[in-house]
C-alpha positions in Angstrom: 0.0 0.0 0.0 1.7 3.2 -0.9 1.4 6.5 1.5 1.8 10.2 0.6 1.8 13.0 2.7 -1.2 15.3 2.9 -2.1 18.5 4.5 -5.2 18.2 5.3 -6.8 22.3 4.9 -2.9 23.9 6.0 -2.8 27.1 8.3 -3.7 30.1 5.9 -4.7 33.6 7.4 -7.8 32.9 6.9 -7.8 29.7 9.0 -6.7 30.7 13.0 -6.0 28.6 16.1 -9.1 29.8 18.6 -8.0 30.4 22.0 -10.3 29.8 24.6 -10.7 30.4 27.9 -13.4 32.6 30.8 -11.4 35.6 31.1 -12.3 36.9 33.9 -10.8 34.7 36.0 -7.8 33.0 32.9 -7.7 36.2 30.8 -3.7 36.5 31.3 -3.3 32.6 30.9 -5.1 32.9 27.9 -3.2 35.7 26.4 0.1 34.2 26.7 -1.0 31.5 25.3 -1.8 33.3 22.4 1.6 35.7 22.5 3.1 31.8 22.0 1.5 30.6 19.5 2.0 33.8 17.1 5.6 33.3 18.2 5.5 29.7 16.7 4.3 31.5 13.3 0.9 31.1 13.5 -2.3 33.1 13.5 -5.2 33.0 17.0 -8.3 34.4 17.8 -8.8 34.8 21.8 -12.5 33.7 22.7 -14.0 34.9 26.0 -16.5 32.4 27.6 -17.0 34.3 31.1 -20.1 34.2 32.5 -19.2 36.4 35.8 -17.1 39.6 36.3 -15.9 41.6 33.1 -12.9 39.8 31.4 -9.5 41.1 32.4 -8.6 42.1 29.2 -9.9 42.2 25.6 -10.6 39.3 23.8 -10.9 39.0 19.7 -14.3 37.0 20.3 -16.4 38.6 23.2 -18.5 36.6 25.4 -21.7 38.2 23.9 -20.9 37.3 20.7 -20.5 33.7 21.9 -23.6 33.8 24.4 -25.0 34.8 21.0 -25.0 31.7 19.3 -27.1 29.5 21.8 -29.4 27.3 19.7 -32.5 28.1 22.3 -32.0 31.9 22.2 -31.7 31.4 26.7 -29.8 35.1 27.2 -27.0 33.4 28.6 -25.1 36.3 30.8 -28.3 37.3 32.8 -28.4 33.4 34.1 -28.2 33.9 38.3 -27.3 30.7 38.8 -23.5 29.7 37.6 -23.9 26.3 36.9 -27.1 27.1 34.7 -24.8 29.8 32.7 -21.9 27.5 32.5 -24.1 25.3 30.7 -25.7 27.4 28.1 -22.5 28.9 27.4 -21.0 25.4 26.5 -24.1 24.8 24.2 -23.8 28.7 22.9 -19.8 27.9 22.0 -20.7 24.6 20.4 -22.5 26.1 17.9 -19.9 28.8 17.7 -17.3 26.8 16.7 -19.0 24.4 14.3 -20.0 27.3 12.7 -16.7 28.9 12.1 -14.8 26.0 11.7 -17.6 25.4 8.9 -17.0 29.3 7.4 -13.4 28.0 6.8 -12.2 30.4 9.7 -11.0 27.6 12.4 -7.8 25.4 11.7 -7.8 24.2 15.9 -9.0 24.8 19.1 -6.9 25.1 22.4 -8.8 26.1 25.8 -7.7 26.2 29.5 -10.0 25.5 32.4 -10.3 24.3 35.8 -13.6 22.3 36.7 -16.2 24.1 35.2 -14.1 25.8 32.3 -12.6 22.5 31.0 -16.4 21.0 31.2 -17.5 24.1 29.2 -15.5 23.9 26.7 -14.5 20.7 25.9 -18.2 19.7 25.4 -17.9 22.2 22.8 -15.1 20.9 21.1 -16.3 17.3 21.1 -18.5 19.0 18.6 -15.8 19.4 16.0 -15.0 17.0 13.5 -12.1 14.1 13.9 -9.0 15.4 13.1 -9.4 19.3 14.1 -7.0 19.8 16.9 -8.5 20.0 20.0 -6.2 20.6 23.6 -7.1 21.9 26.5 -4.9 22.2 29.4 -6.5 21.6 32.7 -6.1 21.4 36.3 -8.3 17.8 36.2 -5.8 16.5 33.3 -4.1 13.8 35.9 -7.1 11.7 36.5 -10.0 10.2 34.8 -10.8 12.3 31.8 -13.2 10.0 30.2 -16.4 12.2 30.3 -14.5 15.5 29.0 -13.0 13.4 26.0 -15.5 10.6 25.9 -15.3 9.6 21.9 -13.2 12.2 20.7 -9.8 13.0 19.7 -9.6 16.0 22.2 -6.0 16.1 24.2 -5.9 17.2 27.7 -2.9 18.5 29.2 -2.4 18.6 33.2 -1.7 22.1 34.2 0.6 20.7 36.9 -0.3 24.0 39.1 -3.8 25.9 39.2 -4.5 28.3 36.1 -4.2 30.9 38.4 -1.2 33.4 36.8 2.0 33.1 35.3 4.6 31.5 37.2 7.9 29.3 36.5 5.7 26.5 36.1 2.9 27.5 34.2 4.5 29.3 31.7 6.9 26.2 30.8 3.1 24.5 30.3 1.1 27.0 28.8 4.0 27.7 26.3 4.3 24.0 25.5 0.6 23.4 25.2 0.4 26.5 22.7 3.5 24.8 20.4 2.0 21.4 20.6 -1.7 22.8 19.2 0.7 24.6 16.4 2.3 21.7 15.6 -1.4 19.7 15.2 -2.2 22.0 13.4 0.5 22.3 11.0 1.9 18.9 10.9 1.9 16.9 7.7 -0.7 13.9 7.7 0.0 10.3 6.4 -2.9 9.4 4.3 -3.5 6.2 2.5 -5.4 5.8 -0.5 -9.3 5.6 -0.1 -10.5 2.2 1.0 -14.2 0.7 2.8 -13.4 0.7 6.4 -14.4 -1.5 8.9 -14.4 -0.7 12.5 -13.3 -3.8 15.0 -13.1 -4.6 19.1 -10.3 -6.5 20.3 -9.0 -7.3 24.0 -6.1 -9.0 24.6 -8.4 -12.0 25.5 -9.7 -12.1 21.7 -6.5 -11.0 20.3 -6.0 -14.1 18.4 -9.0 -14.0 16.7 -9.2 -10.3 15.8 -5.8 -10.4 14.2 -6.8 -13.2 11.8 -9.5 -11.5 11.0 -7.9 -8.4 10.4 -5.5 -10.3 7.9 -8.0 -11.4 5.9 -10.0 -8.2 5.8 -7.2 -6.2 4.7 -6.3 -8.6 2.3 -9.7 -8.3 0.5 -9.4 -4.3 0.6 -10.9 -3.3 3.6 -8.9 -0.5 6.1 -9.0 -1.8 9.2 -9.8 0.3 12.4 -9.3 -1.7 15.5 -10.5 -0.4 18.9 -9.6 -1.4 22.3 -12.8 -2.8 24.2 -12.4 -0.7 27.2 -15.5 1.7 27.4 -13.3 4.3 25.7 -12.8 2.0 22.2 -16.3 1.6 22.1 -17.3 4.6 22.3 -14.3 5.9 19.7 -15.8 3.6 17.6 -19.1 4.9 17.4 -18.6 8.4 17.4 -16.7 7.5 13.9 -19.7 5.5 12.8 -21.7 8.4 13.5 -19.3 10.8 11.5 -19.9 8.7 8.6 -16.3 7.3 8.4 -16.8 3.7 9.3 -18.7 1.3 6.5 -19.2 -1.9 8.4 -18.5 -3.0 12.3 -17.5 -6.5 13.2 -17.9 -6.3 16.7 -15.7 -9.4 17.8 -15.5 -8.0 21.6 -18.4 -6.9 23.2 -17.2 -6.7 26.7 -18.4 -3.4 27.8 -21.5 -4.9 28.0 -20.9 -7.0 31.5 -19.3 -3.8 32.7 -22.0 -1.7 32.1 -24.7 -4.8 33.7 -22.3 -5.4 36.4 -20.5 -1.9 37.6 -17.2 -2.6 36.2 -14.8 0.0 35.0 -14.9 -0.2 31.0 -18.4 0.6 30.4 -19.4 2.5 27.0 -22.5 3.9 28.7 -26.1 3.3 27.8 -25.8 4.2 24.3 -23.3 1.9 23.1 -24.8 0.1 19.3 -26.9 3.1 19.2 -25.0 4.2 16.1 -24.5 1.2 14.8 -28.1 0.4 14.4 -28.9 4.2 13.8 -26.8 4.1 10.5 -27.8 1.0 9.5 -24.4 -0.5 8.3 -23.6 -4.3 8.0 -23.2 -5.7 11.3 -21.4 -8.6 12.8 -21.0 -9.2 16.4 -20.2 -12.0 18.6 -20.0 -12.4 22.8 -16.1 -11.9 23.0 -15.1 -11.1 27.1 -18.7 -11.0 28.1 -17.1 -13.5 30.6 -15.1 -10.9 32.2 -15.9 -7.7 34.4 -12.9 -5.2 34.2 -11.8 -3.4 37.8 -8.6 -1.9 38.6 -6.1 -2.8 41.0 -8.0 -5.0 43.3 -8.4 -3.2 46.5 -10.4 -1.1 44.2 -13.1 -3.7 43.7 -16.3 -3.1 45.5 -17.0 -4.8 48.5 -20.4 -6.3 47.3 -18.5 -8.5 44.9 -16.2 -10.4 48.2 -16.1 -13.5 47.2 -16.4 -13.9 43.0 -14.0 -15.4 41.2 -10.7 -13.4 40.3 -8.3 -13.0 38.1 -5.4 -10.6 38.1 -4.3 -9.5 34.6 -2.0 -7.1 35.6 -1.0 -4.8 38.1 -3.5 -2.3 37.5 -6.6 -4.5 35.7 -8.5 -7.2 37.5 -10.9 -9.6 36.2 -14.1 -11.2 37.5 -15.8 -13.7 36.1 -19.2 -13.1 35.3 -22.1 -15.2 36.9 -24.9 -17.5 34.8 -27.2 -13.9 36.1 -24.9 -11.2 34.9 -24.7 -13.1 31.4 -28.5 -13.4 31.0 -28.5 -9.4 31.6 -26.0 -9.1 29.3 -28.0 -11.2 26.7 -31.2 -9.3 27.1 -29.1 -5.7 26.9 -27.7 -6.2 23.7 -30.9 -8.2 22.2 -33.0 -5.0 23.1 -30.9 -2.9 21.3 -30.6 -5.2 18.3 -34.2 -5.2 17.8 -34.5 -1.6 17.3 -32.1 -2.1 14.0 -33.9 -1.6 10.3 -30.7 -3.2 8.6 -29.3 -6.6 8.5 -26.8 -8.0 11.2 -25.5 -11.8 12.2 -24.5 -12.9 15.7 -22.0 -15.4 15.6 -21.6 -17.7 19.5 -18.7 -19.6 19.9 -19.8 -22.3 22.1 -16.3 -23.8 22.3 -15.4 -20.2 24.5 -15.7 -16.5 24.6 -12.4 -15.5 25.6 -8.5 -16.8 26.5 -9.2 -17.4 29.5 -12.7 -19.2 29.5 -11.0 -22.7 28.0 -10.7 -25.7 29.3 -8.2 -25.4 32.0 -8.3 -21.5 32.5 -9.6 -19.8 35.2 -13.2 -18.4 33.7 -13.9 -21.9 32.0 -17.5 -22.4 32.9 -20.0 -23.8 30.3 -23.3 -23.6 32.3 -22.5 -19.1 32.8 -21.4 -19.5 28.7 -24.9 -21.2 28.1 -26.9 -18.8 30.2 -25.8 -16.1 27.7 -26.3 -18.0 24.5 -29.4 -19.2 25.5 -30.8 -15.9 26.2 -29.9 -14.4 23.1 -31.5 -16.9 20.9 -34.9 -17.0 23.6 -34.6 -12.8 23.0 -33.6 -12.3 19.4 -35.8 -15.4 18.0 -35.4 -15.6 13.7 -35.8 -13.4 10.9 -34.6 -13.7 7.4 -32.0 -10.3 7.5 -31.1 -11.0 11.8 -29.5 -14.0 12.1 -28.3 -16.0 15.1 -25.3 -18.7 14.7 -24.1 -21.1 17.5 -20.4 -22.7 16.0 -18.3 -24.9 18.1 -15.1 -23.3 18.3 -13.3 -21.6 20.9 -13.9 -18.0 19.8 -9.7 -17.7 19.4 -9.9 -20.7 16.8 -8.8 -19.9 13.2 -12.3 -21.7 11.9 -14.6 -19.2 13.9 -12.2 -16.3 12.3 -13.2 -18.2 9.1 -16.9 -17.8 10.2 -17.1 -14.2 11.1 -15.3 -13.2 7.9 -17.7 -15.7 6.0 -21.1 -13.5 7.4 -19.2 -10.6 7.2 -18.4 -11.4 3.5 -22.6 -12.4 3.1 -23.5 -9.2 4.4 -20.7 -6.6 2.7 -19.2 -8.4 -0.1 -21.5 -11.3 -1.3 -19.2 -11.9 -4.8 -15.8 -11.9 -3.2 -14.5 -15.0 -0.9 -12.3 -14.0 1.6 -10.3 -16.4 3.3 -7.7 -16.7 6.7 -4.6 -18.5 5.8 
């Protein structure tokens, strides 16, 4: 496969770097942020998101002219209440910035927030498409950032200190946050030429069988995305679907499903399918890790679950093996949402085993929990000529049930081309 460089719509003076930030209380952060970027060669646009006191200095895009923009018309600056105001001006800047990065004015966004600021805006920038840079430096950058990123591309950066003035730390920060957004910005991208893609979930339990399948995909001429199954992957994944860049989903590892039924730590939230099903692409799916809960280290794992059965997968991730219970749940989860689909889709089971460890002499071996989960999903899914539901005997890491996903894959996307693992 042969690469070339491209720049995907390059820096021009008519395309800025937006620098955002509520400038009453980060109106000096924000300006030397922008001092360093036009340093680096690059034109920026300071946006003021304050709700409160006046800014403390000018900014190129007020806060009414933001406030402006909110799709409801709510008059966002006489809001008593901060949270309230906080709000509508994140819905007011989303359309703000979609519609300037759609007038050919926006080339990437970089904001800086503490709590409230870094849920303002990065809401907002979620809004952009994939591929516009998106960085916000933050004071809650050092822990768990999933619902200020959720399925985006957005790149938080720890502020190390609070955004409260310039000092010997956070100018080393703010400057280095401001070259990195230039650099996004600017930087040549490796394309490849256009191919179908096909979005797929791997763990390292289902390894095996994802990379044969990903052999054989590719060799027929598909691009292969591959997402890791942990909440974050999923939800990557979707997003994508939703942005029209994904053609087909085989959805080997559906694992965020017991985390979500059981409390575990790499759920994809309620919505996960949703845009699968919405778009109505060809679908294939099977029960990989549904035999697994995911915590982490394991005096993290809630009290309620003394007793389960274990597994430590590394010093930070610990398994539990789901129960006959959980996997009916998880069975009656997914069938709900697969009902609501217009398009066809295939469930593959492999009744040999769903995941590495769930084999004969592994730890999570356990038929009976296995059958609880298939059984459900044919009791809840039933027949129909375009939803299908296939039990094969395999272990789902056997090269013949890679053969069989890429077979219904192949039925559904490509019905006069035979694709074949080696």
């Amino acid at each position: 496969m042969a690469y070339h460089l491209l720049m995907d719509r390059p820096m021009t003076k008519a395309r800025c770097i937006y620098a955002i930030a509520t400038m009453d209380t980060k109106g000096e952060e924000i300006a030397y942020v922008a001092s360093a970027i036009r340093l680096s060669g690059a034109d920026v646009v300071t946006v003021d998101v304050g709700t409160a006191t006046p800014p403390v200095c000018a900014a190129d895009i007020s806060r009414e002219t933001v406030a402006a923009c909110h799709p409801d018309k709510v008059e966002v600056l006489k809001l008593n209440d901060r949270n309230a105001a906080v709000t509508a001006m994140g819905e007011a800047l989303k359309v703000f910035l979609v519609r300037e990065f759609k007038a050919g004015r926006l080339a990437g966004v970089i904001g800086l927030g503490g709590t409230g600021g870094t849920a303002l805006i990065s809401a907002a920038m979620r809004a952009l498409p994939l591929g516009v840079p998106k960085v916000i430096v933050s004071t809650v950058a050092g822990g768990d950032v999933s619902a200020y990123v959720q399925g985006s591309d957005l790149v938080m950066i720890p502020s190390m200190v609070d955004i409260a003035g310039l000092n010997r730390i956070s100018v080393g920060v703010l400057a280095r946050a401001a070259g990195a957004v230039v650099g996004m910005v600017t930087a040549p991208v490796v394309d490849r030429a256009v191919k179908p893609c096909v979005g797929l979930t791997m763990f390292g339990v289902t390894t095996p069988c994802v990379t044969q399948v990903r052999a054989a995909l590719e060799a027929a001429g598909w691009d292969c995305l591959v997402f890791h199954a942990t909440g974050a992957g999923g939800r990557a994944m979707e997003a994508l679907v939703a942005d029209g860049l994904i053609d087909a989903v085989m959805d080997v590892t559906t694992t965020e499903v017991a985390d979500e039924i059981a409390g575990g730590v790499f759920a994809a939230g309620p919505t996960r399918f949703d845009a699968i099903l919405h778009c109505g692409i060809p679908y294939v799916l099977s029960v990989g890790a549904l035999d697994m809960v995911n915590f982490w280290a394991p005096e993290t794992v809630p009290s309620r679950f003394a007793g389960r059965l274990f597994h430590r997968h590394n010093a930070n991730v610990t398994l539990m093996r789901t129960t006959p219970e959980e996997n009916r749940a998880a069975a009656q989860w997914i069938a709900k949402k697969l009902k609501q689909a217009t398009a066809p889709w295939t469930v593959l089971i492999p009744e040999g085993g769903i995941s590495a460890l769930d084999a004969p002499g592994n730890p999570f071996h356990d038929p009976s929990a296995d059958e609880a989960l298939f059984a459900e999903l044919e009791k809840n899914l039933g027949s129909h000529p375009c939803h299908r539901v296939i039990r094969r005997p395999e272990h789902i890491n056997d090269p013949a049930f890679s053969n069989a996903l890429v077979a219904e894959f192949q039925k559904l996307t490509q019905p006069k081309t035979h694709i074949k693992i080696k």
